[in-house]
N, C-alpha and C positions, 0 to 999 in steps of 0.2 A: 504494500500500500504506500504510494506518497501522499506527501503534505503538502499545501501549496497556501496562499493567501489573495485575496482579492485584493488589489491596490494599485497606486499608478507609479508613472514608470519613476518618479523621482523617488519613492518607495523603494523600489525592487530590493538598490543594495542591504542594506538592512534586514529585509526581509530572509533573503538567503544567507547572510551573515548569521541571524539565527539559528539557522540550521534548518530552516523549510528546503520540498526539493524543487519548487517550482516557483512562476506566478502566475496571476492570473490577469492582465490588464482587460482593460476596455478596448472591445476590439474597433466600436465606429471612430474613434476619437484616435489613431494609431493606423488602423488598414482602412476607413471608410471614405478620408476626404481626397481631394483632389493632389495635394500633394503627401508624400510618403519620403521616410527617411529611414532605410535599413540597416543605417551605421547606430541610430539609439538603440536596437535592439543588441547588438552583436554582443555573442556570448552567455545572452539571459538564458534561461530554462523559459522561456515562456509557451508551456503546454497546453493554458488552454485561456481562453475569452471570457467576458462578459459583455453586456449592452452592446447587443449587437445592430441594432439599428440605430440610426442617429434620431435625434428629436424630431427632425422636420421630415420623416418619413410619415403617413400615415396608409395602415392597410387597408380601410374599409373607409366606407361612408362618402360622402358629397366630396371630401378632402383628399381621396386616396391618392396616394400617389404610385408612381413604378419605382421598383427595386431589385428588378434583375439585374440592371449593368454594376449597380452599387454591390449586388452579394458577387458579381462573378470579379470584380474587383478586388472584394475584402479577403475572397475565399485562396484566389492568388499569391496576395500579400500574404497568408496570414500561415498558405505553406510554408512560402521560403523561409519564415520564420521558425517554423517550426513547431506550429500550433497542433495539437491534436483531438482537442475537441470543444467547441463554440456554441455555449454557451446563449438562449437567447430567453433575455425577458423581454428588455423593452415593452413596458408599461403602458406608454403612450401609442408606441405605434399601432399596438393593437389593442387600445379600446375600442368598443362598440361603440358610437356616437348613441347623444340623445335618440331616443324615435326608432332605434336600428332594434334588431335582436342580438342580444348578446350571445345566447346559442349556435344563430346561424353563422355571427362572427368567428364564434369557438370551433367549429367545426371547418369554416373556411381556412382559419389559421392553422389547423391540423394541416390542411390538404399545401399549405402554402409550405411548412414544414419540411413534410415530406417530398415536395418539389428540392428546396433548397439543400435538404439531404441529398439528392440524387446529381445536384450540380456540385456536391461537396468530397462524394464517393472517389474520383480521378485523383484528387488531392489525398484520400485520407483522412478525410478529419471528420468524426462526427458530430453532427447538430444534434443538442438537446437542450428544447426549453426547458424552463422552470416552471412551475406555479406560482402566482404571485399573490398575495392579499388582495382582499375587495377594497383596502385603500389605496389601491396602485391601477388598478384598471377590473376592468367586466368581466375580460376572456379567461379563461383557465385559471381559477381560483381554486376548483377543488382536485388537489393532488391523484388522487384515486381514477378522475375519472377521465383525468388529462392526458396521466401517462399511457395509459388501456389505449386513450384512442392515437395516441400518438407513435407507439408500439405499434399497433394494427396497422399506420398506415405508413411503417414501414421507418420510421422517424426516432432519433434515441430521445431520452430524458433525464432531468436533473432533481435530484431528489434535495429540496431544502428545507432542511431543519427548523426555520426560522418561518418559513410561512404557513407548515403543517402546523405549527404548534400554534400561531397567529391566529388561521384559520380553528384551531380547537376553539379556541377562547373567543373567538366571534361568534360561532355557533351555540354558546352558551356551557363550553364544559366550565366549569368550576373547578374542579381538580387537577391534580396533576396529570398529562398526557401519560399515564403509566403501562395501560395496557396493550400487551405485545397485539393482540388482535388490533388493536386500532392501527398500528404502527403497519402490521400486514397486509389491511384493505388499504391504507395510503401506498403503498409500494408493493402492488402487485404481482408485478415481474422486477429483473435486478438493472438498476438503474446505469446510466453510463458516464454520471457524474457526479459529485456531492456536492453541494453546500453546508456550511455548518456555524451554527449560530444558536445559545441561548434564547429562550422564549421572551428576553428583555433584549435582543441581538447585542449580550455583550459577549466577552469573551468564555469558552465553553470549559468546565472544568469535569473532571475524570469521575466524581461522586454527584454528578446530576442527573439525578435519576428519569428526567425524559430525554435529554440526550442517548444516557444509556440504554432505553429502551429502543430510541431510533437508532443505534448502533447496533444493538439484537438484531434487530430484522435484517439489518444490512447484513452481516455477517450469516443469517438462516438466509439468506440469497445469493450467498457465494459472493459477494460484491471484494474485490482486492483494487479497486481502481485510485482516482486522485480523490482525495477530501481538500477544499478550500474551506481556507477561515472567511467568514462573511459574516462582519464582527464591530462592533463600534472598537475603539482602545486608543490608546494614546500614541503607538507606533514607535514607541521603546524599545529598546534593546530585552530589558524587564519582563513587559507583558508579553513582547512575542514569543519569547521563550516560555513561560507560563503558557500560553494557549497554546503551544506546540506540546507541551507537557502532557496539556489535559485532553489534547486531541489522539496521540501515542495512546494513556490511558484508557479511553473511551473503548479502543479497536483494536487494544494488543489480546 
């Protein structure tokens, strides 16, 4: 299993200074704009993305915009550097406008998904969204039923800690996310990427016990792949060490 951290690129050194084996940047704001520079990357482990579309993308509604020349661009760059799997929320790009159904948006962005999976294949690298909170957008809020359809239609997935447990407490659990079933219908099949974050997204420690249950499941699914930290902290030498601690502990 590797370690890696979500962060940007004036981060990285530190980040591997600690001892993580990877990172994870933003790939619209690095591989999406018009110009590119592949001397800041040289040398990083940079394995895998986040925010992959930029702001002023939109997938649906009155505003849509096109994004194929933008993915066949990013997807490019984002070999040669060495990326291996791309990560995508972007929040905004695919909310469902006022008026729209957010459904038919959810199941459009599956199908868009698995298009951009298949422009990604030649490269290597695989695409898996995340689920994101109903404070961040419409489409794919509930983990369970995101991954199913995004698995089916042939597209990988990102399993994050921080918005399953979100999503718990929105839905009105009150307790601690502890049981392993809940943990199992969220992550149905074995994911093809982590995130990992406390249910206050601060840094995760090895005796929290809904972390550890969403480490259970991960491991009753054969999962050996990256975990990133996706994590508020202060970006110390300090804490990143301590979250690397508590992520080791979680998944040894």
């Amino acid at each position: 299993m590797r370690f890696g951290v979500c962060c940007g690129l004036d981060s990285a050194a530190r980040v591997l200074e600690a001892g993580f084996d990877y990172v994870e940047l933003g790939a619209g704001s690095i591989f999406g704009g018009a110009e590119y520079d592949p001397t800041s990357l040289r040398g990083l482990p940079v394995e895998a993305t986040n925010l992959f579309f930029s702001g002023d993308i939109k997938l649906f509604g009155p505003e849509r915009t096109s994004w194929r020349e933008y993915v066949e661009r990013m997807l490019t760059r984002a070999a040669e550097a060495g990326v291996q799997v791309m990560v995508v929320g972007s929040g905004g790009a695919r909310r469902s406008p006022e008026g729209t159904d957010p459904s038919q948006a959810e199941a459009e962005f599956v199908s868009i998904a698995a298009e951009i999976q298949e422009m990604a294949r030649p490269f290597g690298i695989v695409i898996a969204p995340e689920s994101l909170n109903r404070s961040e957008t419409n489409v794919g809020n509930d983990l369970a039923a995101f991954a199913t359809a995004l698995v089916a239609a042939g597209s990988g997935y990102t399993a994050d800690s921080y918005h399953v447990l979100y999503e718990w407490r929105a839905d009105g659990g009150s307790e601690p996310a502890t049981d392993p079933e809940f943990f199992a219908q969220q992550m149905p099949t074995k994911p093809d990427h982590v995130h990992l974050a406390s249910a206050e997204r601060v840094l995760p420690r090895g005796d929290d016990p809904e972390l550890q249950a969403f480490a259970a499941q991960l491991r009753e699914l054969g999962y050996d792949g990256r975990v990133s930290l996706e994590a508020r902290h202060d970006g110390s030498p300090e804490a990143l060490r301590d979250a690397l601690d508590g992520m080791k502990a979680l998944f040894q």
